[in-house]
C-alpha positions, 0 to 999 in steps of 0.5 A: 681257797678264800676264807671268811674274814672279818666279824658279824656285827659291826656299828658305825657311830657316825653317819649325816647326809647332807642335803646338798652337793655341788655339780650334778650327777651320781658321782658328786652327789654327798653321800655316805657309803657301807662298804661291805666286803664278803670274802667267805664262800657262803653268801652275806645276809646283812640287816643294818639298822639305823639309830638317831638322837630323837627318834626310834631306830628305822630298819632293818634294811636288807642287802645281800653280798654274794660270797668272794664279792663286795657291794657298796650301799649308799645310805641315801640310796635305801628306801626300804622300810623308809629313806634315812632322812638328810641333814639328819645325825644317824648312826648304824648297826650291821649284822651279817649271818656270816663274818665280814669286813665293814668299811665307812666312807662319806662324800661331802660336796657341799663346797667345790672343794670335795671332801671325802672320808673314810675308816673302818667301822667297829667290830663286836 
C-alpha cells in the first residue's frame, strides 16, 4: 500500500523567469518547474503563493495532484489569479491538505549552452 510521504508546507526561496530562450518550442523554453509528488492515497490540494522584493504576494494558485500521482507545474505557465511576471525574483510558499514531496527545477536556455537546475524545496 503506498503511504503519504513528505510535508504540507513547503517554500522555495528562489525562483526568476527569464524572458528569454534559445530555440523554439516547449521544450527549450526557460522556465521554472514545482514538482509535486503525491504518493499518498487521498488527492493534494496544493495552493502556492508567490512573494517578491517589491510588491504583495500574488495567489493562491491552485493545482490539484490526484493520489499515487505527480504533476509538474511550470511557473510561467500559471495565469491564475495573475501570471508571475518574467525577469522578475520571486519566490514561493506550498501547502498541500495532505503530506507531500516538493522539488524545484529551473531551465535556463538564454545561451546555447543549457543550463538546468534543480533541489529539493524546504519542508516546514
Amino acid at each position: 500500500m503506498p503511504q503519504a510521504i513528505g510535508k504540507t508546507r513547503w517554500a522555495i526561496a528562489e525562483g526568476y523567469i527569464p524572458s528569454g530562450s534559445t530555440g523554439s518550442g516547449r521544450a527549450l523554453e526557460s522556465h521554472e518547474t514545482v514538482c509535486l509528488l503525491n504518493a499518498g492515497d487521498v488527492d493534494a490540494h496544493v495552493e502556492i503563493t508567490i512573494y517578491f522584493a517589491d510588491r504583495e504576494p500574488a495567489g493562491p494558485f491552485v493545482a490539484n495532484v490526484p493520489a499515487r500521482r505527480t504533476l509538474h507545474l511550470r511557473f510561467n505557465e500559471l495565469k491564475q489569479p495573475e501570471p508571475i511576471p518574467k525577469d522578475t525574483d520571486f519566490a514561493s510558499v506550498i501547502e498541500s491538505n495532505v503530506p507531500i514531496v516538493v522539488q524545484h527545477t529551473r531551465l535556463d536556455s538564454r545561451q546555447a549552452e543549457l543550463s538546468i537546475m534543480t533541489t529539493l524545496a524546504f519542508s516546514a
